[in-house]
C-alpha positions as CSV (number, residue, x, y, z in Angstrom):
1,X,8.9,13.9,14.8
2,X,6.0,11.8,15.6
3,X,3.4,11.4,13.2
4,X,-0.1,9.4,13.9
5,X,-2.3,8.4,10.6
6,X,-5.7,7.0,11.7
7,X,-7.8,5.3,9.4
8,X,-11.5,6.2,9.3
9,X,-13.6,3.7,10.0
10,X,-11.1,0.6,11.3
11,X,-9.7,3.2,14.0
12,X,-6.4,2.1,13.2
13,X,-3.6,3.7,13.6
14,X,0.0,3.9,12.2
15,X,3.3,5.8,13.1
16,X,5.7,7.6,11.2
17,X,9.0,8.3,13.8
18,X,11.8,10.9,12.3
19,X,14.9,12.1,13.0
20,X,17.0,14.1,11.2
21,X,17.1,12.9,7.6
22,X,15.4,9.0,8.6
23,X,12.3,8.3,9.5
24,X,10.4,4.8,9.9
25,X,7.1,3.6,10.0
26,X,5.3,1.3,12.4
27,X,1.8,-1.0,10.9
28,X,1.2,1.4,8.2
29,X,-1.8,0.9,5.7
30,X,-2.3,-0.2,2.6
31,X,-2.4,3.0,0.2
32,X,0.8,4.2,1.6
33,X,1.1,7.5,-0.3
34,X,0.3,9.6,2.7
35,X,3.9,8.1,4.9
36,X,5.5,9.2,1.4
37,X,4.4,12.9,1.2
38,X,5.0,13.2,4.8
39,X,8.7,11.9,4.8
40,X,9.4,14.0,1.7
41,X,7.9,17.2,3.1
42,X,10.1,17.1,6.3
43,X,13.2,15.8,3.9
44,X,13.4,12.1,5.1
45,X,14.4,8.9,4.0
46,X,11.7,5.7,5.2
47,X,14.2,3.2,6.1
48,X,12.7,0.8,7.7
49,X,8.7,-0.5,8.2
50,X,8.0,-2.5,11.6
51,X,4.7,-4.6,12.0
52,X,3.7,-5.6,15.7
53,X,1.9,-8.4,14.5
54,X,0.1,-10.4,11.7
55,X,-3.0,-7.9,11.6
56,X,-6.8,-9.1,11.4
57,X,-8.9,-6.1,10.6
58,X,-6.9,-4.9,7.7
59,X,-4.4,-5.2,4.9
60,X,-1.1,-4.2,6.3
61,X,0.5,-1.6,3.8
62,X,4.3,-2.8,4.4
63,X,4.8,-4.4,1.0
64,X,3.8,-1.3,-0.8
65,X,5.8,1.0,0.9
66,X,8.7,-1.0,0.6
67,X,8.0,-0.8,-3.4
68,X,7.4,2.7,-2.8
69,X,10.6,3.5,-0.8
70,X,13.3,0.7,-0.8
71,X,12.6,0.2,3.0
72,X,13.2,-2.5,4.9
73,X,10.5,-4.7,6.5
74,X,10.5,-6.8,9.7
75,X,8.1,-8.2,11.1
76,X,7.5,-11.1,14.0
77,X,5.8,-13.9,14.0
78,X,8.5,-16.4,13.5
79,X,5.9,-19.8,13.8
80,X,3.9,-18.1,10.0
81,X,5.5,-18.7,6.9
82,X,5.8,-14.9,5.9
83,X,6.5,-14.3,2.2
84,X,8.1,-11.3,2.9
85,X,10.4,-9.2,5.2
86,X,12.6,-10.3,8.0
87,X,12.1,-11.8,11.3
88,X,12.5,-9.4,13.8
89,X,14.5,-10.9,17.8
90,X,13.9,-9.1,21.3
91,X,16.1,-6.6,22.3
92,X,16.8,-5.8,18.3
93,X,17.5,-2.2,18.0
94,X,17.8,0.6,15.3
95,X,19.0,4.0,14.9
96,X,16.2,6.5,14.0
97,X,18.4,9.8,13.5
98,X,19.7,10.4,17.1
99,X,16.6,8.0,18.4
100,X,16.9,4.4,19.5
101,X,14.0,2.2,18.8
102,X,13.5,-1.3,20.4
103,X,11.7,-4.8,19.9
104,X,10.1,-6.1,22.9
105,X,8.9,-9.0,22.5
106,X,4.7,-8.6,24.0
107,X,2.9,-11.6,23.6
108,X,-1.1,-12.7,24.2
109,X,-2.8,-11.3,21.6
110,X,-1.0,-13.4,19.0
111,X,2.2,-15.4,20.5
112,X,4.6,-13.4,18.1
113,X,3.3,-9.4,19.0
114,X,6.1,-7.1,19.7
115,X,6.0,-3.8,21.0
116,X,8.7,-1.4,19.9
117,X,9.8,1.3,22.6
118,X,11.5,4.2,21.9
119,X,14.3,6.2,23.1
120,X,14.6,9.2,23.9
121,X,17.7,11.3,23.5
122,X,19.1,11.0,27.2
123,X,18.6,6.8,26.7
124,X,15.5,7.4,28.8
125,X,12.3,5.3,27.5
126,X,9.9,7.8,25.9
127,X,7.4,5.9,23.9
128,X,5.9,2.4,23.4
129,X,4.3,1.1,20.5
130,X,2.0,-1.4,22.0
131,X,0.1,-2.8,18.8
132,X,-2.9,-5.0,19.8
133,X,-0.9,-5.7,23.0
134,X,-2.5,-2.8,25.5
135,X,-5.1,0.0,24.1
136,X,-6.3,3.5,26.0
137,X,-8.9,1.6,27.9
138,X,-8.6,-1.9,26.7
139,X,-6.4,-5.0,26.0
140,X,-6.1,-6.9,23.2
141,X,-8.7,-9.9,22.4
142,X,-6.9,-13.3,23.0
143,X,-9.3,-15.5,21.6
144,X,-7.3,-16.0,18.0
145,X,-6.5,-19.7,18.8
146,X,-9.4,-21.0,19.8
147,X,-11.0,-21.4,23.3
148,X,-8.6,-24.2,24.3
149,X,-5.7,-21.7,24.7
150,X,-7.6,-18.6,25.8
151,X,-6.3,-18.9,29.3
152,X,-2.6,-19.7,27.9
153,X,-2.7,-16.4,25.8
154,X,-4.3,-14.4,28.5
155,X,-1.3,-14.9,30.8
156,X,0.9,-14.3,28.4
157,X,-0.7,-11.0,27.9
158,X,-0.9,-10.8,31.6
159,X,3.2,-10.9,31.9
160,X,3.5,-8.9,28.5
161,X,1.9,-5.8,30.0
162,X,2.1,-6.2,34.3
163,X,6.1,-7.5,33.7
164,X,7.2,-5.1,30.7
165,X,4.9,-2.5,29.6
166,X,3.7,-1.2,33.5
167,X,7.6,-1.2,34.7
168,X,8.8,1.4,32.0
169,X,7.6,4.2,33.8
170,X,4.3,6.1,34.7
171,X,5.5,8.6,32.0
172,X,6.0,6.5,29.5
173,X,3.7,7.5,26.1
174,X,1.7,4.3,24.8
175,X,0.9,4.7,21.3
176,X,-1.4,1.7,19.9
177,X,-2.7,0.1,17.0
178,X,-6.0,1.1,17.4
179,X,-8.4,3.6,19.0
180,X,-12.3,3.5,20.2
181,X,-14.7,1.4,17.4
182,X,-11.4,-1.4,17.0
183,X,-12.8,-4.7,16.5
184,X,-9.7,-5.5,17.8
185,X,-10.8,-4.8,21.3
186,X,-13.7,-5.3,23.5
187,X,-14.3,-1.5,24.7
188,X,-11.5,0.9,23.9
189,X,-11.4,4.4,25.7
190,X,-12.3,7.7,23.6
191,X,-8.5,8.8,24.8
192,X,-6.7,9.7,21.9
193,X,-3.1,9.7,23.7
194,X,-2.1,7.6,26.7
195,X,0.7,7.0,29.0
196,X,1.1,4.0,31.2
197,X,0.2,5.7,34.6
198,X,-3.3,6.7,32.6
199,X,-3.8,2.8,32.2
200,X,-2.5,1.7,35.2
201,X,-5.3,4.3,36.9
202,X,-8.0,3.8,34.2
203,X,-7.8,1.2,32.2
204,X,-10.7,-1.1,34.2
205,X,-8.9,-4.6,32.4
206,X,-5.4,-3.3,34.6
207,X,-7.4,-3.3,37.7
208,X,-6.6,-6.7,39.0
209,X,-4.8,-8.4,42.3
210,X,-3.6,-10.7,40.4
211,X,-3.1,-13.0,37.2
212,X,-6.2,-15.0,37.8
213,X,-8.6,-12.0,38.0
214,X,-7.0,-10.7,34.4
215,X,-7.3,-14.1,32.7
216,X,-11.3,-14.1,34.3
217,X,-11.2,-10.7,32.1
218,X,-9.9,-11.0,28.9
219,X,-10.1,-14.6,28.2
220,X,-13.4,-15.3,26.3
221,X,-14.5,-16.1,22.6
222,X,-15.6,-12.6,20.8
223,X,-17.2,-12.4,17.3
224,X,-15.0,-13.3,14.5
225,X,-15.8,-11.4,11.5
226,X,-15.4,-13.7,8.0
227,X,-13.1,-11.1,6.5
228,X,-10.6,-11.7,9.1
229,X,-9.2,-15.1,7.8
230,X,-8.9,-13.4,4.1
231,X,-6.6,-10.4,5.9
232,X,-4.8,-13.1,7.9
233,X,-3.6,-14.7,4.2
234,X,-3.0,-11.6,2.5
235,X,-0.9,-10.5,5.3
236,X,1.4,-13.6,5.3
237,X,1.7,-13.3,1.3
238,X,2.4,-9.2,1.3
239,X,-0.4,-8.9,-1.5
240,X,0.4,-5.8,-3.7
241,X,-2.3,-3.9,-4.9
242,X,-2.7,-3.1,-8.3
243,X,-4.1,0.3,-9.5
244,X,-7.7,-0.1,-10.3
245,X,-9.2,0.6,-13.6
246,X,-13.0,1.6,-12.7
247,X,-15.8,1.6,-15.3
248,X,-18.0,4.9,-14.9
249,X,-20.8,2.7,-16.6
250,X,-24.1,4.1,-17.7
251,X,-27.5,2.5,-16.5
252,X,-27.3,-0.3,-19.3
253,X,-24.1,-1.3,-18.8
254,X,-24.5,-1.1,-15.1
255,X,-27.3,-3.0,-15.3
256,X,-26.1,-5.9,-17.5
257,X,-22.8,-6.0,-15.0
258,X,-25.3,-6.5,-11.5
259,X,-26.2,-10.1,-13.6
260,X,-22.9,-11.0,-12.2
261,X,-21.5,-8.9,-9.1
262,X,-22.6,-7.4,-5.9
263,X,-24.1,-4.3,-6.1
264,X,-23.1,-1.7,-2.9
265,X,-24.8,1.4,-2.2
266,X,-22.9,3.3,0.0
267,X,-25.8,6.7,0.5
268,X,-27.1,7.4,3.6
269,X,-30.3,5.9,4.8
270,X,-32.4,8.4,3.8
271,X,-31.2,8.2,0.0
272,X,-31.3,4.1,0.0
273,X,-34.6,3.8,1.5
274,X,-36.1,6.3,-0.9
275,X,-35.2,4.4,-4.2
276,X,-32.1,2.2,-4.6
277,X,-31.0,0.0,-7.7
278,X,-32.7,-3.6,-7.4
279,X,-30.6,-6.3,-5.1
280,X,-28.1,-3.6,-4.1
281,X,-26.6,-3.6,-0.3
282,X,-27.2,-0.9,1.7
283,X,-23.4,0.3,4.1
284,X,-23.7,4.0,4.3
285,X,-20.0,5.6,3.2
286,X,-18.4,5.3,6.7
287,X,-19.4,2.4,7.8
288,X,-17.8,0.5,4.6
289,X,-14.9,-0.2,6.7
290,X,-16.8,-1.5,9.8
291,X,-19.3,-3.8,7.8
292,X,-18.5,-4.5,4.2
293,X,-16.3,-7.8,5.3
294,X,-19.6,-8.9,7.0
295,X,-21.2,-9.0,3.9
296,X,-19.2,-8.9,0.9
297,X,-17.4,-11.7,-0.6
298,X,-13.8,-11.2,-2.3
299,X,-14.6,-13.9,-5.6
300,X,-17.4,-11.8,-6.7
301,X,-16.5,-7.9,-8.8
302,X,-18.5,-5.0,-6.8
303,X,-19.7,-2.3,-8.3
304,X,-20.9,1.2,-6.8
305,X,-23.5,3.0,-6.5
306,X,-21.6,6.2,-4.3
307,X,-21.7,10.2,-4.2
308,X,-17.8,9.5,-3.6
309,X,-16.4,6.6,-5.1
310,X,-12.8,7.3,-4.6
311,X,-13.5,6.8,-1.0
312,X,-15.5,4.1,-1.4
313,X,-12.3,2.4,-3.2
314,X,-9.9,3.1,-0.8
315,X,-12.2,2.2,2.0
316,X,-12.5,-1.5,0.3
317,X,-8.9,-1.8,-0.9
318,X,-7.5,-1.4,3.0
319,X,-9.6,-4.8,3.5
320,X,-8.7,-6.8,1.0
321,X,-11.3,-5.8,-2.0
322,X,-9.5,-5.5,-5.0
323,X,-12.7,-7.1,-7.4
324,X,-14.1,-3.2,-7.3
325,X,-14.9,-3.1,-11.0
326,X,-16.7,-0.1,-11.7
327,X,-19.6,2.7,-10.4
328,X,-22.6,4.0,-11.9
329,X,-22.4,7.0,-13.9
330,X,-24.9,10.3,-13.1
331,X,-25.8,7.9,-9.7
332,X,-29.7,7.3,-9.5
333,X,-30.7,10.3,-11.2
334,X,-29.0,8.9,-14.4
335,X,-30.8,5.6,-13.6
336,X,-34.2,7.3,-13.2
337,X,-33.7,9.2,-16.4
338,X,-33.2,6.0,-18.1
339,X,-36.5,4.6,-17.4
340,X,-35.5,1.7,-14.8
341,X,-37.4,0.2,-12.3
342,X,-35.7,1.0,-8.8
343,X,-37.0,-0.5,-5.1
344,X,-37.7,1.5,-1.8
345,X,-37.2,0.6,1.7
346,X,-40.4,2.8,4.2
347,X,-38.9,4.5,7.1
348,X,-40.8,6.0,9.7
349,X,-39.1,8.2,12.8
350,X,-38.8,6.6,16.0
351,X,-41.1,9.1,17.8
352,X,-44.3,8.1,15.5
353,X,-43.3,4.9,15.6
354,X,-44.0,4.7,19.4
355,X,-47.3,6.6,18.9
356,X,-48.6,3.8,17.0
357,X,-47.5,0.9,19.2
358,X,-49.4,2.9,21.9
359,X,-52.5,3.2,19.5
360,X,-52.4,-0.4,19.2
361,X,-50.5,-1.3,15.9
362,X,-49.2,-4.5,15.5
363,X,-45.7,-5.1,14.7
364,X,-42.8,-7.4,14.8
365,X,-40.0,-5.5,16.1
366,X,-36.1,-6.4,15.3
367,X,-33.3,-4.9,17.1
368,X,-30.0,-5.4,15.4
369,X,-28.2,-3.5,18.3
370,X,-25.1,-5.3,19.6
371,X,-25.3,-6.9,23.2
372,X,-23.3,-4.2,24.9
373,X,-26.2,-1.7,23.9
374,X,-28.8,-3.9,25.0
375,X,-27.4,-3.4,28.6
376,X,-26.2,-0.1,28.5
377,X,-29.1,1.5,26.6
378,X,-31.8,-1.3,27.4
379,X,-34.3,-3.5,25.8
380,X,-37.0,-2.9,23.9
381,X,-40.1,-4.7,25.7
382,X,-41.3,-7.6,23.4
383,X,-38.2,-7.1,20.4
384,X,-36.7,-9.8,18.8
385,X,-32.7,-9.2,19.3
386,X,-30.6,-10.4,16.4
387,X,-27.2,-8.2,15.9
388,X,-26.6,-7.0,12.4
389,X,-23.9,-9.4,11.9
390,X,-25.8,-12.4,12.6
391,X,-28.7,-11.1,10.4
392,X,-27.9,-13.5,7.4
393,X,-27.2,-16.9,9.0
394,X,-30.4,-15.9,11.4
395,X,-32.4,-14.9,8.8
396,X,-35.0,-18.0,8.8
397,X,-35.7,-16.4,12.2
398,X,-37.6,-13.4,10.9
399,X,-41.3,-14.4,9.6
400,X,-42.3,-12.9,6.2
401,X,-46.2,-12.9,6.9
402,X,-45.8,-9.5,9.4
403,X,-44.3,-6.0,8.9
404,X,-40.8,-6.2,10.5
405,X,-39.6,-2.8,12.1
406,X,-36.0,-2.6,12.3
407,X,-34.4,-0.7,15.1
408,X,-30.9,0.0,15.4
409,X,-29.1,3.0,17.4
410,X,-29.7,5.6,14.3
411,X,-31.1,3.7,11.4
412,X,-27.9,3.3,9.6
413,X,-27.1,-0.5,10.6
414,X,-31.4,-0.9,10.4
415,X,-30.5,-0.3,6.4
416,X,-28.5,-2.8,5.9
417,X,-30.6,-5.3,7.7
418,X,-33.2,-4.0,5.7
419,X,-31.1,-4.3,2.6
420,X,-29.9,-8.1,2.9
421,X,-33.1,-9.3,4.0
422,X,-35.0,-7.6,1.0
423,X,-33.0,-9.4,-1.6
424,X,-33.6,-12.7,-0.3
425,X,-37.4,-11.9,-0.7
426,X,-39.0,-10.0,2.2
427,X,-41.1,-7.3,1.4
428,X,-43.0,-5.2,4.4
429,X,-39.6,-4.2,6.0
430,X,-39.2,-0.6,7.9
431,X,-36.6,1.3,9.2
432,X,-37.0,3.2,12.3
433,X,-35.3,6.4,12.3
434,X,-33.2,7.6,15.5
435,X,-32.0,5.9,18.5
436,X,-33.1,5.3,21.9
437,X,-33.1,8.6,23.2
438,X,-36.5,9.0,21.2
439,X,-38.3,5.5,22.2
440,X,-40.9,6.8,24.7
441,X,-43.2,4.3,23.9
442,X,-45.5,2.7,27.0
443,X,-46.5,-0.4,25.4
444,X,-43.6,-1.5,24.5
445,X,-41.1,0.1,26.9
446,X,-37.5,-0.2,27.7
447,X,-36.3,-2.5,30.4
């Protein structure tokens, strides 16, 4: 049995192998009950939890499921001073039923990743478990030690995947720890299932003469999200989580907690902009995962305002939020009823948007759109480009004396621009609704 789990929103994935009565589990997540059910539904035992690496983009889930199950952990960087687990040595191997699972040791993106390749029943290899090592499409980022060793950990990625991975066989399944929307890599494929002769055809990072052309590549500095160095110490610690004990707080109490946390909205942009609770963030539901550890900090409690706040949890607790202190009861309705003040955020579709630029409206466009969209989409004529990330440290940027039009690929990120520059004070701020497919304006065109 071979079981993926992908987690909305981080496109990560995690694998549950069985065999007979034993099953184990490879990078899972952080609320672990889903490995449970499964193993217990197809009467197994989870023995063992592997880890390919010390993950960035989320909370691995190992410690819990080893509270959960008795399993044992290994993991691999042997240079980190894991609290937890044990160190795992190429060429280890490990009976999964009548399978045979196997470390290999795959350096580059971090200088401890191991792939694990499975066996199948003849001894034949089957499947490889490439972590952040190799992706449908993609490779993993090698920038995590700086730019002085970017060429160092790109050819170590280069020998990991041209002098072990590619050799195994053209038939040879690749399973890895992420699919298309990873942070984790530049521009991985929409290919839900893989093999190596699939990459060594498609995969444009594979097609290379030689070491020099991959390193030319792969090895430059990428954006590195604030949340990542807070996943990087929970995952050395194994952090348990602790159930959380949410307030479903009326308006008054709501309001009295917002004196001292963050407040996150997590409605679409259509329900912020129309009236939101005062100094609240704007991350629509499924982009919580993407954008939250842009924007959130962890020594500050969070409350909710959220048509599913359960999700909303979960979605926090895989990246490290566990100061999630309560939501507000009867959502804005209940805080209408109570006679509060809320705010508003105008929106305007990008179709009559373009009508008045062409009937001569002034305006101060922003584009929060990442660079890749700039060139594959194109520019909007006369914009000022800042991406959403860089939106608070760029902020002094943005002029407060001019209506600011916020464009975006569907209005979604344009929200949450919207939303953090509107609690620190600016006031004629719009969000342009839809994506470039509608921008058909002439005085402003695209280049």
């Amino acid at each position: 049995m071979l079981e993926r789990i992908e987690s909305d929103g981080l496109a990560h994935y995690s694998y549950l192998i069985g065999d007979g009565d034993q099953a184990v589990v490879i990078d899972p997540r952080r609320d672990v009950e889903h490995y449970i059910e499964i193993a217990e539904r197809e009467g197994m035992t989870i023995t063992d939890i592997f880890e390919t690496h010390r993950n960035e983009d989320y909370v691995i889930g190992s410690y819990e499921l080893h509270t959960g199950t008795g399993a044992k952990i290994w993991h691999t960087e042997k240079e980190l001073d894991y609290g937890y687990g044990k160190l795992v040595k190429e060429g280890q191997r490990w009976r999964v039923g009548r399978l045979t699972l196997e470390a290999v040791h795959t350096p580059g993106h971090t200088l401890g990743s191991l792939s694990y390749l499975l066996y199948d029943l003849d001894g034949e290899p089957w499947i490889i478990f490439t972590g952040d090592a190799l992706f449908a499409g993609d490779v993993g980022r090698v920038d995590f030690y700086g730019k002085e060793r970017l060429r160092e950990m790109a050819s170590k990625l280069y020998d990991s995947i041209f002098s072990k991975i590619l050799p195994l066989g053209d038939g040879v399944i690749i399973c890895p720890a992420h699919g298309a929307g990873s942070a984790c890599g530049e521009s991985i494929a929409d290919r839900e299932w893989t093999t190596v002769g699939i990459e060594k055809e498609r995969n444009p990072k594979l097609q290379v003469v030689d070491r020099d052309e991959f390193i030319k590549k792969v090895a430059f500095m990428r954006e590195y999200p604030p949340y990542f160095a807070k996943m990087e110490e929970m995952n050395l610690q194994g952090t348990p989580s602790e159930p959380l004990r949410l307030r479903r707080m009326n308006p008054a109490e709501f309001e009295e907690e917002a004196k001292r946390s963050i407040i996150l909205d997590t409605r679409d942009e259509l329900g912020f902009g129309a009236a939101h609770v005062p100094d609240a963030l704007s991350i629509w539901l499924n982009g919580v995962p993407s954008y939250a550890g842009w924007f959130l900090q962890y020594d500050k409690p969070i409350i909710l305002v959220s048509q599913d706040v359960s999700r909303a949890v979960t979605y926090l607790k895989r990246i490290g939020y566990d100061n999630v202190v309560g939501s507000l009861s009867g959502g804005m309705l209940a805080w209408h009823s109570s006679g509060r003040m809320s705010c508003s955020v105008n929106t305007i579709t990008v179709q009559s948007f373009c009508r008045q630029l062409d009937s001569g409206k002034e305006a101060w466009i922003l584009d929060v759109r990442g660079a890749g969209e700039l060139k594959e989409s194109g520019e909007i004529e006369g914009a000022d480009h800042i991406h959403i990330t860089n939106i608070p440290k760029d902020k002094d940027k943005i002029p407060k004396d001019k209506d600011i039009y916020i464009f975006c690929g569907s209005g979604l990120r344009s929200m949450i621009a919207a939303s953090l520059l509107k609690r620190e004070g600016w006031s004629e701020l719009n969000v342009i609704l839809g994506g470039i497919e509608g921008w058909t304006s002439t005085k402003c065109p695209l280049e």
